[in-house]
Structure formats: C-alpha cells, structure tokens
N, C-alpha and C positions, 0 to 999 in steps of 0.2 A: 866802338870798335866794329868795322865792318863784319860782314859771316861769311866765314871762306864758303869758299863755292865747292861745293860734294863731288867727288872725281872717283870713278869708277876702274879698277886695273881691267885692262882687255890686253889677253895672250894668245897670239896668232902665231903659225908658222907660217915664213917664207924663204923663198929660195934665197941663194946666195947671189944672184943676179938683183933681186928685188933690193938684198940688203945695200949692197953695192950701188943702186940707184939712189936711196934712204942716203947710207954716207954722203954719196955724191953732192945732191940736191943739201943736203945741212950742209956741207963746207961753201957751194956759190951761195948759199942765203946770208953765208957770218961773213962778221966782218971782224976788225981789230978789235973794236966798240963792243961786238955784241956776238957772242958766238951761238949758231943756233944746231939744238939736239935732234935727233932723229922724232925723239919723241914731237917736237916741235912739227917738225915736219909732218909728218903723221897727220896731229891736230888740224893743220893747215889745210890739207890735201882735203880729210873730213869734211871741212866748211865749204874749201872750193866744189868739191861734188856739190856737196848738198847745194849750193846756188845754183848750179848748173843746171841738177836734177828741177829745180823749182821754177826756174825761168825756161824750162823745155829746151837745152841747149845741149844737152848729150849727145853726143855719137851713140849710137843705136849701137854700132859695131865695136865698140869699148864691152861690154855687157858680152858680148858673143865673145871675146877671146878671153874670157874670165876660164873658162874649162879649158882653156892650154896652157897654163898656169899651173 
C-alpha cells in the first residue's frame, strides 16, 4: 500500500474579488469529466510560482502590488 503524502491545512484571508478570481479560474479549469476545486487551484497556482520563482521568470512588479492587496 502506497503512504499518503502529509498535507498540511493553511488558512488565509482574502478579499472577495480574490475569491471570485479562485471560483472563476476552478470553473474554466473543470470540465464534465473532471470538476476542479479552489483548493485545486490554489495548489496549482503554488507550483506555477514556485517554477517561475526558480527559472528567474517573475515579474518583479507582481511582488510590488502584494501591499495593495
């Protein structure tokens, strides 16, 4: 039997425009097939930074409007 993988809960507040973004982006992800959660998204979005972050490919000015947020 495989070992589930350790999953850790993280509780953020965001606006209702963020959320709204969140909904968004889960409904053009799913499909008939395959419906995808926020949480999903979330996860997703995590990895894409982090490749970003690692390959030097970030906007510099992504990080600047974190405090208009």
């Amino acid at each position: 039997m495989p070992k589930r993988e350790k999953s850790k809960r993280l509780q953020v507040v965001i606006s209702e425009d963020q959320d709204s973004l969140l909904t968004k982006t889960a409904y053009q992800l799913s499909n008939p097939e395959r419906l995808v959660s926020k949480s999903e998204v979330v996860r997703l979005g995590i990895a894409m930074l982090n490749k970003a972050v690692e390959k030097g490919e970030l906007d510099p000015d992504l990080i600047e409007g974190l405090d208009d947020r």
